[in-house]
N, CA, C and O atoms as a GROMACS GRO file, in nm:
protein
  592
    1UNK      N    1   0.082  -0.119   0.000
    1UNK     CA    2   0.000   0.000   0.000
    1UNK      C    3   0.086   0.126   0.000
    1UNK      O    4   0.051   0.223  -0.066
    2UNK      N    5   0.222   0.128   0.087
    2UNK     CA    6   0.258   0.217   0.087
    2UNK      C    7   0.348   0.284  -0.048
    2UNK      O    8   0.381   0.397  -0.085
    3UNK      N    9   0.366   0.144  -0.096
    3UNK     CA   10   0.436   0.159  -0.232
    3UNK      C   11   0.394   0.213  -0.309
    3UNK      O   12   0.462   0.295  -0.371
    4UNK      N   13   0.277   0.192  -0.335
    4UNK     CA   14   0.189   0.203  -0.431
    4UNK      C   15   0.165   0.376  -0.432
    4UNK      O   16   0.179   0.447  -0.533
    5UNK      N   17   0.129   0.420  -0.310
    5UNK     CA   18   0.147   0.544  -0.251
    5UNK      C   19   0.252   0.624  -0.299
    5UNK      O   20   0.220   0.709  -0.382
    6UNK      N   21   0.358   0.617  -0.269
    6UNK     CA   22   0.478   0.672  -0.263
    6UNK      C   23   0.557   0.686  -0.453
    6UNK      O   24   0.633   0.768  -0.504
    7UNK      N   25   0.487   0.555  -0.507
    7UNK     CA   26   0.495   0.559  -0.698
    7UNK      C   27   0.373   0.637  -0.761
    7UNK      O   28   0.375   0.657  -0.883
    8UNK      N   29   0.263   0.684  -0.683
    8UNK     CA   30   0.175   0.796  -0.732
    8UNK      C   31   0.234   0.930  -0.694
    8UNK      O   32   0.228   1.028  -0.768
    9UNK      N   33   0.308   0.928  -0.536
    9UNK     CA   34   0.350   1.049  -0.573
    9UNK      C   35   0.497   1.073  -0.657
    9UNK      O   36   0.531   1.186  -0.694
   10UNK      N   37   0.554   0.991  -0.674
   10UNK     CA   38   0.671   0.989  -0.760
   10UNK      C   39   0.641   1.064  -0.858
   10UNK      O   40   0.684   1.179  -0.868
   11UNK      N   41   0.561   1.007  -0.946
   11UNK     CA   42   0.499   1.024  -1.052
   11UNK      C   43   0.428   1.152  -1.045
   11UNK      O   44   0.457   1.229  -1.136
   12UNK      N   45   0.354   1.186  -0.971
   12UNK     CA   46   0.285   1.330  -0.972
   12UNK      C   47   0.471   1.437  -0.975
   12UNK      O   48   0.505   1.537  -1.039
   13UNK      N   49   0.540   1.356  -0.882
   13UNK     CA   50   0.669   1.494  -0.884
   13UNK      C   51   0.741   1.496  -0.991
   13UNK      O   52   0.783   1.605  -1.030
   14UNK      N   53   0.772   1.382  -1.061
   14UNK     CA   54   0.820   1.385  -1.202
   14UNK      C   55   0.678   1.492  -1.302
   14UNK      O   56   0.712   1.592  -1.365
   15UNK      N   57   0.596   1.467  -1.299
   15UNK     CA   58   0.508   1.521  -1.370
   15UNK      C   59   0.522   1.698  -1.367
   15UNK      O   60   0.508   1.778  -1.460
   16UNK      N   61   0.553   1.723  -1.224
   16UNK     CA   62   0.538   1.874  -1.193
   16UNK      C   63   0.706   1.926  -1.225
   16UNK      O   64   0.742   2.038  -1.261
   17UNK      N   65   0.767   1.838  -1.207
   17UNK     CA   66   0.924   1.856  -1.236
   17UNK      C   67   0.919   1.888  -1.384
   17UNK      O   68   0.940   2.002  -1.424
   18UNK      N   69   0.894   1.795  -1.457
   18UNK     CA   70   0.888   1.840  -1.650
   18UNK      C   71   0.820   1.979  -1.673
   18UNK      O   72   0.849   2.063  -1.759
   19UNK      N   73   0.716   1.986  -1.570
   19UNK     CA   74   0.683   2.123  -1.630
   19UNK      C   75   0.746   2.262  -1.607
   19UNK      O   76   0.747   2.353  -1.689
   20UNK      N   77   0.791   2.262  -1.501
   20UNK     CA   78   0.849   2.341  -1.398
   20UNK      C   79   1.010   2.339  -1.480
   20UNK      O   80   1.076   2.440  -1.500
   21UNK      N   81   1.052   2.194  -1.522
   21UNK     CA   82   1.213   2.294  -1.651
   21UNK      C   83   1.192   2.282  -1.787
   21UNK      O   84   1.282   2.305  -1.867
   22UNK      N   85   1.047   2.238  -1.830
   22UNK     CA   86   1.051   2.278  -1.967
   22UNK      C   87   0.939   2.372  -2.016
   22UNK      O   88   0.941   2.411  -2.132
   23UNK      N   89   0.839   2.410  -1.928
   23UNK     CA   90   0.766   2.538  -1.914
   23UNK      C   91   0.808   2.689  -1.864
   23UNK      O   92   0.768   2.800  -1.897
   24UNK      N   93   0.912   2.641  -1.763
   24UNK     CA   94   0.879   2.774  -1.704
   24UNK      C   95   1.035   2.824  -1.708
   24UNK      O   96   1.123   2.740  -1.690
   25UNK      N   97   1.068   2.957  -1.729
   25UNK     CA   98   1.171   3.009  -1.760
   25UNK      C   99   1.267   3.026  -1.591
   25UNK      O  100   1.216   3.057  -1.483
   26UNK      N  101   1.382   3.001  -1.612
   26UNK     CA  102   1.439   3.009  -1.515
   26UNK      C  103   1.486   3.130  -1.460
   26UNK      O  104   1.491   3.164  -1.342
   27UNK      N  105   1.525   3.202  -1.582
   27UNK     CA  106   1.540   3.380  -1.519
   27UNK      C  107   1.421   3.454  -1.591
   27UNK      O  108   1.332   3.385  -1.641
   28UNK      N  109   1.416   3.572  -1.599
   28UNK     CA  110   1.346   3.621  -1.651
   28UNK      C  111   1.377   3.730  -1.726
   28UNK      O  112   1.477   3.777  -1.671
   29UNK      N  113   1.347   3.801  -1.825
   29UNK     CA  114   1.378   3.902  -1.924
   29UNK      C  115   1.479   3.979  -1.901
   29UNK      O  116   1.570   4.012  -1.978
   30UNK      N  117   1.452   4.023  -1.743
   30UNK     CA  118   1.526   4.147  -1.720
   30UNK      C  119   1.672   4.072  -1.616
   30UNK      O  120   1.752   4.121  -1.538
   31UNK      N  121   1.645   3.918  -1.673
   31UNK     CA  122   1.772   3.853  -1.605
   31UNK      C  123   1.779   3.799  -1.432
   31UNK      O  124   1.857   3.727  -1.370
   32UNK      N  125   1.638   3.882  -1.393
   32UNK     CA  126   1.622   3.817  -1.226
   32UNK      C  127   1.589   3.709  -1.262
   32UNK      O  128   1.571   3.657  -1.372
   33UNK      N  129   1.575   3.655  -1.087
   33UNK     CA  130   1.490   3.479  -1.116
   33UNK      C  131   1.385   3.506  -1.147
   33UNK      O  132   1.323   3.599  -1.096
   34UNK      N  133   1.318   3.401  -1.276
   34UNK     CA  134   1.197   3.404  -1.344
   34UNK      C  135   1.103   3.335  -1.250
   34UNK      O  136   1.124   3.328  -1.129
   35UNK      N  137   0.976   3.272  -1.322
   35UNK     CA  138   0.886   3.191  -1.261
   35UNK      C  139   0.921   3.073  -1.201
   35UNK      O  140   0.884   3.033  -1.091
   36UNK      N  141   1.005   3.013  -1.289
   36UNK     CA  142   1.095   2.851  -1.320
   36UNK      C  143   1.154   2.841  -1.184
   36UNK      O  144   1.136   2.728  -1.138
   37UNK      N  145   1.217   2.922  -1.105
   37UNK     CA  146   1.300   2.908  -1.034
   37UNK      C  147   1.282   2.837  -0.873
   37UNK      O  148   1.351   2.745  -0.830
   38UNK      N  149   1.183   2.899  -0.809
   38UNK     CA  150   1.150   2.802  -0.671
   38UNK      C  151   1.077   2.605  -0.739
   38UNK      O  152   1.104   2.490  -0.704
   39UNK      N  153   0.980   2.668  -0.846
   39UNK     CA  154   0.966   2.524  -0.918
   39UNK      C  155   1.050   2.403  -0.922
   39UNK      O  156   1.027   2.295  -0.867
   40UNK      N  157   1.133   2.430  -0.981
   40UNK     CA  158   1.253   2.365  -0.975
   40UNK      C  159   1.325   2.289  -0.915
   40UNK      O  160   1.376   2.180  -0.941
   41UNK      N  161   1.327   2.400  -0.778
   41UNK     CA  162   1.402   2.329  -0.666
   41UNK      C  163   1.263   2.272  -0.595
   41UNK      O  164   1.307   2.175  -0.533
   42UNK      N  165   1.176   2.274  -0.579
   42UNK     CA  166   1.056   2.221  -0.525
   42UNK      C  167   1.011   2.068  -0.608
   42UNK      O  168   0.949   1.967  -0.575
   43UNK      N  169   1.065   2.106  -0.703
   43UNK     CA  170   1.005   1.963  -0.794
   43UNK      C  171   1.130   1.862  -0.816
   43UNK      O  172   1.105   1.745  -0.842
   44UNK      N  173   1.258   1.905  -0.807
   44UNK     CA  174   1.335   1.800  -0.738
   44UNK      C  175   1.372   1.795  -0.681
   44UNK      O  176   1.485   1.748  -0.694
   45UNK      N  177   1.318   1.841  -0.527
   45UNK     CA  178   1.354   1.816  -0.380
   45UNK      C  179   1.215   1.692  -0.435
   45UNK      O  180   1.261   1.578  -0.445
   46UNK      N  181   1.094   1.699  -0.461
   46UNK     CA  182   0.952   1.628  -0.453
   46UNK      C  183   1.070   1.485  -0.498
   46UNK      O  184   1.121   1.426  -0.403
   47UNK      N  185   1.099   1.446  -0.618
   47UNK     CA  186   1.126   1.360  -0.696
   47UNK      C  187   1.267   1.259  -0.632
   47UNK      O  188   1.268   1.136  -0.624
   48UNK      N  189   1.380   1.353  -0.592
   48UNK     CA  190   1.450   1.318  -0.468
   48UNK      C  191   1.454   1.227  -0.346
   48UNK      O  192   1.521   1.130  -0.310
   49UNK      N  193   1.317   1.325  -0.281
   49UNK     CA  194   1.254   1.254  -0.129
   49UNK      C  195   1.167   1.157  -0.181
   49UNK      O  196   1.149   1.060  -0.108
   50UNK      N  197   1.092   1.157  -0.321
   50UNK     CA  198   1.005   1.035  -0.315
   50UNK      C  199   1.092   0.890  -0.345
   50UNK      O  200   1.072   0.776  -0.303
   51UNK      N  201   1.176   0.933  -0.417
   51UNK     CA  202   1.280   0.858  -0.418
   51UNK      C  203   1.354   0.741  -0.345
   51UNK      O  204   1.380   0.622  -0.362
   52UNK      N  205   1.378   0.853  -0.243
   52UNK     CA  206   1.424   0.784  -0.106
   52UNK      C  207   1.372   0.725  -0.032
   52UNK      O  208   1.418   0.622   0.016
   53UNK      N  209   1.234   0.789   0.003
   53UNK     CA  210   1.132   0.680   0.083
   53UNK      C  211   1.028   0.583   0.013
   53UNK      O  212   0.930   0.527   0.061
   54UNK      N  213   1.077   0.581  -0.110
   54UNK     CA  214   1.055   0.407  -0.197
   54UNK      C  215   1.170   0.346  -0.149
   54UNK      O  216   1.169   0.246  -0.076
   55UNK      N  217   1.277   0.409  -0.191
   55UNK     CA  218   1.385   0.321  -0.150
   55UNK      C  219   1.379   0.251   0.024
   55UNK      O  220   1.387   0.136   0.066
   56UNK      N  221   1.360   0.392   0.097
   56UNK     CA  222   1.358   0.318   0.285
   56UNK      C  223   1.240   0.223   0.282
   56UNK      O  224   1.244   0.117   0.345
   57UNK      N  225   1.155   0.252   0.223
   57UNK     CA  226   1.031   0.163   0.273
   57UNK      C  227   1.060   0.017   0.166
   57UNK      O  228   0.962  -0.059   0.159
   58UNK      N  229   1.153  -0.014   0.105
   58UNK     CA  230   1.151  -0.149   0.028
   58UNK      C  231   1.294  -0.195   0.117
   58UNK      O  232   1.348  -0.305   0.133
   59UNK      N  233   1.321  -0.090   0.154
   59UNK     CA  234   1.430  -0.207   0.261
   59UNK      C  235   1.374  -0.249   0.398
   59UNK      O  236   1.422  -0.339   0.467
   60UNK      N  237   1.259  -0.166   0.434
   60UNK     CA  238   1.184  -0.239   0.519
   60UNK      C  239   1.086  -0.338   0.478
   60UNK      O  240   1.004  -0.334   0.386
   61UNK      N  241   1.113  -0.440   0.579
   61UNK     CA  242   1.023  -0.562   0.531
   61UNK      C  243   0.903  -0.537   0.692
   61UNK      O  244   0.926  -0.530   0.813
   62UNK      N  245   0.804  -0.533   0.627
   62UNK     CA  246   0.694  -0.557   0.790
   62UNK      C  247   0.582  -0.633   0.754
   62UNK      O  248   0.495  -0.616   0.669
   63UNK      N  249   0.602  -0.721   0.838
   63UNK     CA  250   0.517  -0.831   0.872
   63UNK      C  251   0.365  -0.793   0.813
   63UNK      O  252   0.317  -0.841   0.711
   64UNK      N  253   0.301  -0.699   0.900
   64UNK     CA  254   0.184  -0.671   0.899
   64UNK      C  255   0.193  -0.545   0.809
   64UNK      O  256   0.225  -0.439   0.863
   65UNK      N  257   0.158  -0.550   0.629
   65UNK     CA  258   0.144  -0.451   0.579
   65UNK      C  259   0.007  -0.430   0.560
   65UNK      O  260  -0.054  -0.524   0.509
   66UNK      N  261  -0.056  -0.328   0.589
   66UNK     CA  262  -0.177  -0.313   0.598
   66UNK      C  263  -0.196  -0.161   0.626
   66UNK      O  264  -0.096  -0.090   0.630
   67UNK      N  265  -0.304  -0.114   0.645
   67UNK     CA  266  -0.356   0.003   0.655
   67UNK      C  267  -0.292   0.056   0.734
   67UNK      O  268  -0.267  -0.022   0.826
   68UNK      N  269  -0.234   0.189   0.753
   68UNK     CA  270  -0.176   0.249   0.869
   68UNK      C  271  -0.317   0.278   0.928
   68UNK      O  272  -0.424   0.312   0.876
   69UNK      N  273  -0.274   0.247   1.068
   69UNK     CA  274  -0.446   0.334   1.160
   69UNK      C  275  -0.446   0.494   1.202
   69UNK      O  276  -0.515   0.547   1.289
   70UNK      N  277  -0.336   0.563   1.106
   70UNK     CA  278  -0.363   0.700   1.080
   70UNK      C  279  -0.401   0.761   0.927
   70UNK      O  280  -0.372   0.867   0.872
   71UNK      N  281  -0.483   0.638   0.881
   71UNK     CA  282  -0.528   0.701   0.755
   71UNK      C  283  -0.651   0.774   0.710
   71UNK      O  284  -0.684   0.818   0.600
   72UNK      N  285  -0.726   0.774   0.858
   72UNK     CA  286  -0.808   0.917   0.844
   72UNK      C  287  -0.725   1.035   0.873
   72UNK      O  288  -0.779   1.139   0.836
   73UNK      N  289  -0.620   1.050   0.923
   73UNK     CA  290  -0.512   1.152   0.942
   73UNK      C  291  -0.484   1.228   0.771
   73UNK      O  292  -0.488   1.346   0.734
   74UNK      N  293  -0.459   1.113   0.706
   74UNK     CA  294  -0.411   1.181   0.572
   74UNK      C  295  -0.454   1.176   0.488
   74UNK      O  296  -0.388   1.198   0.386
   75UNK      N  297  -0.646   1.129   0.482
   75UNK     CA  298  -0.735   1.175   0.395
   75UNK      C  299  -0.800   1.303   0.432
   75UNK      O  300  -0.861   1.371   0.350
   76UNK      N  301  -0.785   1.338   0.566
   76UNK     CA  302  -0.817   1.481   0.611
   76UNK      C  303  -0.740   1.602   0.581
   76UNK      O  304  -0.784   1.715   0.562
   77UNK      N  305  -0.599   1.556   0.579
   77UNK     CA  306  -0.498   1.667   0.502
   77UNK      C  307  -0.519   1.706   0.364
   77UNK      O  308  -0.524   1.816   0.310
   78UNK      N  309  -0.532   1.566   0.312
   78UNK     CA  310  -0.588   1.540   0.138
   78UNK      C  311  -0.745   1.634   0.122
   78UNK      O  312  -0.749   1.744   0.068
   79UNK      N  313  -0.824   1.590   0.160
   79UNK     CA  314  -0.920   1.720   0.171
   79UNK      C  315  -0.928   1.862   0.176
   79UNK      O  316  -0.973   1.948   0.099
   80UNK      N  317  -0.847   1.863   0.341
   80UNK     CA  318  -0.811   2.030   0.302
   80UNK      C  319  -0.742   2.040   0.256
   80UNK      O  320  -0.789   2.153   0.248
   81UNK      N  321  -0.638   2.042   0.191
   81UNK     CA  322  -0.575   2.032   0.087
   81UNK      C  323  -0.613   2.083  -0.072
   81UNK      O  324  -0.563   2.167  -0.147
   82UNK      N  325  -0.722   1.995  -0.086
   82UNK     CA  326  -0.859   1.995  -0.220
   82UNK      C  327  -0.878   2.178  -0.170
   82UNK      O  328  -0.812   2.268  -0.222
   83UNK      N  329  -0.969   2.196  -0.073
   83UNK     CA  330  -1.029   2.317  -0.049
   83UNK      C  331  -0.920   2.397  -0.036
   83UNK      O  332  -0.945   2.502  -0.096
   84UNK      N  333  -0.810   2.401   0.011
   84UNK     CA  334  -0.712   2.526  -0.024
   84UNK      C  335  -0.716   2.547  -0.152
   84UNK      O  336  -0.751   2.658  -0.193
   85UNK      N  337  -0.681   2.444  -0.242
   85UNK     CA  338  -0.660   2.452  -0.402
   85UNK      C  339  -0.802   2.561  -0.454
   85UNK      O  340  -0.786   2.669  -0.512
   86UNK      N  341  -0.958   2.489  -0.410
   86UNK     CA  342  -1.001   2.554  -0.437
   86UNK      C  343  -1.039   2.689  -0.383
   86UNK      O  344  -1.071   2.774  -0.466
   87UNK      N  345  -1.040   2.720  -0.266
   87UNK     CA  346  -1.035   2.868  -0.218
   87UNK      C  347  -0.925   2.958  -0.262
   87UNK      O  348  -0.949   3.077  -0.241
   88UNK      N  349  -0.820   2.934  -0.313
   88UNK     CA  350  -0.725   3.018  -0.418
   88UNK      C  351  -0.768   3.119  -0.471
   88UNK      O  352  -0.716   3.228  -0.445
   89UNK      N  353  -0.884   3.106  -0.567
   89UNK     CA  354  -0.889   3.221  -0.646
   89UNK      C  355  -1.053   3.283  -0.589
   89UNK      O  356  -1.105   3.374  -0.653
   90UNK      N  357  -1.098   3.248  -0.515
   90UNK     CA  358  -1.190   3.265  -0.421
   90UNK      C  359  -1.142   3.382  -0.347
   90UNK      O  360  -1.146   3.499  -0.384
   91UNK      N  361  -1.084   3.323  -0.210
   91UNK     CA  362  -1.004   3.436  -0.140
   91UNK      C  363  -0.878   3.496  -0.153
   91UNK      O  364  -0.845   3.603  -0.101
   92UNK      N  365  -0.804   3.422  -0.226
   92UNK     CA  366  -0.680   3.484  -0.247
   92UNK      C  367  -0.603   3.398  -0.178
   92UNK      O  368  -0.634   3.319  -0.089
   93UNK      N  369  -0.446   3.437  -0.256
   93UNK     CA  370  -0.350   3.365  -0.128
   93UNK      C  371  -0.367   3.350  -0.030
   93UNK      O  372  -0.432   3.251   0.004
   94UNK      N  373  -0.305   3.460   0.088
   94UNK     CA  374  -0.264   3.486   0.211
   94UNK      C  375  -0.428   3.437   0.270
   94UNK      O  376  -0.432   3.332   0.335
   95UNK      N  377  -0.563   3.518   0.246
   95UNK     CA  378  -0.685   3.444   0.341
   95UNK      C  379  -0.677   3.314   0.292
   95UNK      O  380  -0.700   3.242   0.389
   96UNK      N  381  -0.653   3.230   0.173
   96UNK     CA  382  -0.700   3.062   0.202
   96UNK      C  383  -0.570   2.993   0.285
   96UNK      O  384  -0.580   2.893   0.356
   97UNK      N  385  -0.441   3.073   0.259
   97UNK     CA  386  -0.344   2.976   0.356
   97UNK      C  387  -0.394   3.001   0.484
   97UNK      O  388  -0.387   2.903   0.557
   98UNK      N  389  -0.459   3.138   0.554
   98UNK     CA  390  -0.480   3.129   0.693
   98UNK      C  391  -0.552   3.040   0.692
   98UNK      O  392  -0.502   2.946   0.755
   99UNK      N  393  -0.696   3.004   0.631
   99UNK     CA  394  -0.793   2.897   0.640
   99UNK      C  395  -0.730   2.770   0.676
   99UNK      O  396  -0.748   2.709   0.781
  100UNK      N  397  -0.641   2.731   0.562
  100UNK     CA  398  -0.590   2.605   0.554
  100UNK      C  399  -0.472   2.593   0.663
  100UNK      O  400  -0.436   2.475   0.674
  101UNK      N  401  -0.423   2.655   0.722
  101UNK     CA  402  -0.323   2.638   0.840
  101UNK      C  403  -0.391   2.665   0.952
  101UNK      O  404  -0.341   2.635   1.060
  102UNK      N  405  -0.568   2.750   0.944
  102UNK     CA  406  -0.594   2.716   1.115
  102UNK      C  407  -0.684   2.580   1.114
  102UNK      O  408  -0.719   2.532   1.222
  103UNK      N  409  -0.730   2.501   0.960
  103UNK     CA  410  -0.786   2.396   0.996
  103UNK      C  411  -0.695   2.332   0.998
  103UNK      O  412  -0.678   2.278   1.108
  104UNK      N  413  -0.582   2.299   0.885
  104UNK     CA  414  -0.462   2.184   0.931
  104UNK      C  415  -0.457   2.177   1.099
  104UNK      O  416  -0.505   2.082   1.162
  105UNK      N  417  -0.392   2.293   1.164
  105UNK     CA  418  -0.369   2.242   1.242
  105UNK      C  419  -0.460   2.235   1.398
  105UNK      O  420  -0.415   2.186   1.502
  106UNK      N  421  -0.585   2.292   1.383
  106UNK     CA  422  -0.629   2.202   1.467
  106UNK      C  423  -0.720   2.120   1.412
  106UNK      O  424  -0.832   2.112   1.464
  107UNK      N  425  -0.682   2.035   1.282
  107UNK     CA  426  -0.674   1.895   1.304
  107UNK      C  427  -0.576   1.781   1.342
  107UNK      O  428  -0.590   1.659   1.346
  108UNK      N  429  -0.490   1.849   1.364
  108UNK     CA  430  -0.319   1.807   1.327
  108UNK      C  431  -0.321   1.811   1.550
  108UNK      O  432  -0.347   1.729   1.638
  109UNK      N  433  -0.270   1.979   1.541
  109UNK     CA  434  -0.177   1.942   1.658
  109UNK      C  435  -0.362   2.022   1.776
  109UNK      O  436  -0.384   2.143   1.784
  110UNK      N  437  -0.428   1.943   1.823
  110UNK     CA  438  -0.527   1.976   1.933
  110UNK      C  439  -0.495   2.063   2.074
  110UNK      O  440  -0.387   2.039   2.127
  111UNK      N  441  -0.543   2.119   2.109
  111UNK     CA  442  -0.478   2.163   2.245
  111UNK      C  443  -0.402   2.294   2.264
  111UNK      O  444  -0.382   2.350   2.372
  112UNK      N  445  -0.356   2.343   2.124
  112UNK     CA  446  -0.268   2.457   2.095
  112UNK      C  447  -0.318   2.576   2.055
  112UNK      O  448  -0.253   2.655   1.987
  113UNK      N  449  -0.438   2.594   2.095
  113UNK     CA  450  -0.522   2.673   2.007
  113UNK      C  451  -0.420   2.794   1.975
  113UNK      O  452  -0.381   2.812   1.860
  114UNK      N  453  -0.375   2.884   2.092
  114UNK     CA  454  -0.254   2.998   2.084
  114UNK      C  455  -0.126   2.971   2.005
  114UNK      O  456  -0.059   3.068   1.971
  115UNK      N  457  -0.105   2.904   1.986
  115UNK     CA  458   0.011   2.823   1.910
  115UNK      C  459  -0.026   2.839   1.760
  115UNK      O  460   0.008   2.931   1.684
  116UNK      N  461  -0.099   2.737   1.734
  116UNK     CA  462  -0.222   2.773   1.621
  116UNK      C  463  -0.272   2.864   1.563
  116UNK      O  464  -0.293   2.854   1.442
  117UNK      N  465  -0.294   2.940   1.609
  117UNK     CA  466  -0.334   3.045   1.560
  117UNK      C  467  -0.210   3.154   1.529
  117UNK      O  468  -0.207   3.226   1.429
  118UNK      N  469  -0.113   3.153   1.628
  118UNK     CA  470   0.018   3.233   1.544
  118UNK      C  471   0.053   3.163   1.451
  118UNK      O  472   0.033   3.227   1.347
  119UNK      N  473   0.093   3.067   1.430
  119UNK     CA  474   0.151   2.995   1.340
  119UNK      C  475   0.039   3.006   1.176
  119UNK      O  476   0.089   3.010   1.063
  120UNK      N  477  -0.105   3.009   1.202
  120UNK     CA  478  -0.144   3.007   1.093
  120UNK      C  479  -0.149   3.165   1.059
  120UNK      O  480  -0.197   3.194   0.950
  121UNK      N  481  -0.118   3.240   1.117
  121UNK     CA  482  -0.103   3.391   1.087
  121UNK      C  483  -0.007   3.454   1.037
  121UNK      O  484  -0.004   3.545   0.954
  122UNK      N  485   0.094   3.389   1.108
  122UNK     CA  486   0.230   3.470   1.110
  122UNK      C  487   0.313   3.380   0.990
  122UNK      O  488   0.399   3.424   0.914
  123UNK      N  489   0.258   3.233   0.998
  123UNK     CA  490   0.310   3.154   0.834
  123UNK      C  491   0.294   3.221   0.688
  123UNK      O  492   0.384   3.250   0.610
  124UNK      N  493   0.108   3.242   0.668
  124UNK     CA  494   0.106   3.348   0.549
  124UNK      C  495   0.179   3.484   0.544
  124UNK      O  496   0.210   3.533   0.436
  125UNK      N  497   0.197   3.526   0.621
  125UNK     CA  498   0.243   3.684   0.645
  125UNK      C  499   0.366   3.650   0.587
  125UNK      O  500   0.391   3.677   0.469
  126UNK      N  501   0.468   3.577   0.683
  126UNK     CA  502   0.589   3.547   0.573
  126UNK      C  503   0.594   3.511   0.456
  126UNK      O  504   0.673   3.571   0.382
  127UNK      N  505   0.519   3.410   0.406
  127UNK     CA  506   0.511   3.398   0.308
  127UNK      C  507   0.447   3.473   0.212
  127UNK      O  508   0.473   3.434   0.099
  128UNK      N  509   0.360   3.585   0.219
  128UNK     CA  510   0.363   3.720   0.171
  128UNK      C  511   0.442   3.783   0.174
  128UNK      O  512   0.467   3.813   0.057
  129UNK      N  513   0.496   3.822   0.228
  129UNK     CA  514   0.643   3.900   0.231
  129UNK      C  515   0.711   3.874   0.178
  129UNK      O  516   0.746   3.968   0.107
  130UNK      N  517   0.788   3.750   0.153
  130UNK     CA  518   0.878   3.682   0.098
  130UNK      C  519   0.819   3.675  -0.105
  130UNK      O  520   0.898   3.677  -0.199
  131UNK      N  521   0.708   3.668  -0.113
  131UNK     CA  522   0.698   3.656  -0.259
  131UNK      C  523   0.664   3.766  -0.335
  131UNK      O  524   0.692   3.768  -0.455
  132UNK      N  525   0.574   3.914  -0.247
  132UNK     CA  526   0.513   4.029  -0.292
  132UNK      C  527   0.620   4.124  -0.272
  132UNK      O  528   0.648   4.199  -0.366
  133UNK      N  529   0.698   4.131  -0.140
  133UNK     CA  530   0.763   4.268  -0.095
  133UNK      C  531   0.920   4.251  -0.134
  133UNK      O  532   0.997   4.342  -0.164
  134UNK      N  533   0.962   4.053  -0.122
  134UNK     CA  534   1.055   4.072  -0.180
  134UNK      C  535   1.132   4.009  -0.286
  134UNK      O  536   1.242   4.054  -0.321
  135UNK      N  537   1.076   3.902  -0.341
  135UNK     CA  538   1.076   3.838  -0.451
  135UNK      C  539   1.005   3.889  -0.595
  135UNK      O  540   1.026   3.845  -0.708
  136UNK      N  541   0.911   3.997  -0.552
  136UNK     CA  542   0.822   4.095  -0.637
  136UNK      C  543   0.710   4.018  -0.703
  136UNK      O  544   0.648   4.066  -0.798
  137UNK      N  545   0.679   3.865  -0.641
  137UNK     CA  546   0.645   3.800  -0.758
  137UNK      C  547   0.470   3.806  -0.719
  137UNK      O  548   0.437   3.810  -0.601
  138UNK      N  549   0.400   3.806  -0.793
  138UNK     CA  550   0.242   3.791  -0.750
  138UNK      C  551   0.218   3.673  -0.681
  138UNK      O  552   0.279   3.567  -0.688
  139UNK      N  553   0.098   3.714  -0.596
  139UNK     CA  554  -0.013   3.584  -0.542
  139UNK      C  555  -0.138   3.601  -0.550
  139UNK      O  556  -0.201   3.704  -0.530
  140UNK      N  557  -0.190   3.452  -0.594
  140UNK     CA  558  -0.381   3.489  -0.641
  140UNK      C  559  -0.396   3.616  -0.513
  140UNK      O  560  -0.341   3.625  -0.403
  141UNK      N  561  -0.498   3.707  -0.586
  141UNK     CA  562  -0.547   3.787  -0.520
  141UNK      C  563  -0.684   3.770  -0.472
  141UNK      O  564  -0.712   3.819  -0.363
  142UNK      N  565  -0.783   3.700  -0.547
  142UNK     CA  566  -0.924   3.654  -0.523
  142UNK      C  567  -0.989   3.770  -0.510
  142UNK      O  568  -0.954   3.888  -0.525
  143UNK      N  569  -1.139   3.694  -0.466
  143UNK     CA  570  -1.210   3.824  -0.503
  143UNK      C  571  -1.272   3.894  -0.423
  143UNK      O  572  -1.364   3.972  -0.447
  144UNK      N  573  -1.200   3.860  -0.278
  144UNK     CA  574  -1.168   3.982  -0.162
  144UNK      C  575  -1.044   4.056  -0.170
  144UNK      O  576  -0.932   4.010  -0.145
  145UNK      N  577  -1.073   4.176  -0.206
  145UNK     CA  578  -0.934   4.260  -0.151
  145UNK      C  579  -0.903   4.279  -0.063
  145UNK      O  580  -0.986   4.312   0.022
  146UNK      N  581  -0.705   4.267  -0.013
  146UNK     CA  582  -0.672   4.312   0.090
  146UNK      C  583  -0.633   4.458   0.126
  146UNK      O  584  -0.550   4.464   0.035
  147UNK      N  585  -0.629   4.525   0.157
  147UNK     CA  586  -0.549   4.629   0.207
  147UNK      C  587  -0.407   4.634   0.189
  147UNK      O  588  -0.379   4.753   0.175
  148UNK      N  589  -0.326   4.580   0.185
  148UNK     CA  590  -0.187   4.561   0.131
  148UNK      C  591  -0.166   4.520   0.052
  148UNK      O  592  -0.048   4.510   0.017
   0.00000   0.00000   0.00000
C-alpha cells in the first residue's frame, strides 16, 4: 500500500518537475529569477525525497502490511488540501493559507489553540512578504481585496 502510494506520488513529482524545466523560464527578461526558479528546486527536492522513501520503505520488510491506523489523518490533510486549491482564487492567497493552516492544524496538533493560531497567521504573512515585498512575484489575489 505504501508503495503504491509513494509511486503515485513519484509520478505526480516527475510530472510537476517536467513542467516546472521545460515550461517555465528560469530567469526572466530582465535577467532576475523568473517563474521557473522556486519550481525547480521544489520539484526536485519532490522527486529526490520520493525517491528515497521508496527506496527506505523497500528495505523495510513488515510483517503486517496493511492500513496504517492513521489514515483518516491523511485523507483529512488530502481534503483540506482539495479546499485550499479551491479557495485560491476565491479568497486569495494569504486568506485561504490562513484557512488552511488554522484547519490543518487544529486537526493536526489539538490543544494549541494559541500556538495555532500564530503559526497560521504569522506563516502566510511570511510567506507574503517573501513573494510580494521581496521576490516581487504575485499571489492569487481573489475576489476579496486586501489592504496591502
Amino acid at each position: 500500500m505504501r508503495a503504491g502510494f509513494l509511486l503515485a506520488v513519484l509520478f505526480l513529482a516527475g510530472s510537476y518537475s517536467t513542467i516546472a524545466f521545460t515550461d517555465l523560464s528560469y530567469l526572466s527578461s530582465a535577467g532576475r529569477l523568473g517563474p521557473g526558479f522556486f519550481p525547480r528546486i521544489i520539484g526536485a527536492s519532490l522527486v529526490v525525497l520520493s525517491l528515497y522513501s521508496l527506496y527506505a520503505d523497500r528495505r523495510q520488510v513488515d510483517a503486517a502490511d496493511g492500513l496504517s491506523p492513521d489514515w483518516r489523518v491523511a485523507a483529512g490533510v488530502a481534503a483540506l488540501s482539495g479546499v485550499f486549491v479551491a479557495l485560491l482564487n476565491v479568497l486569495g492567497g494569504v486568506l485561504s493559507m490562513v484557512v488552511f493552516m488554522a484547519a490543518a492544524l487544529h486537526f493536526l496538533n489539538r490543544g494549541r489553540a494559541v500556538q495555532n493560531a500564530l503559526i497560521a497567521v504569522l506563516l502566510p504573512l511570511g510567506v507574503y512578504l517573501l513573494f510580494e515585498v521581496w521576490l516581487k512575484a504575485a499571489m492569487p489575489r481573489g475576489m476579496i481585496p486586501l489592504p496591502f
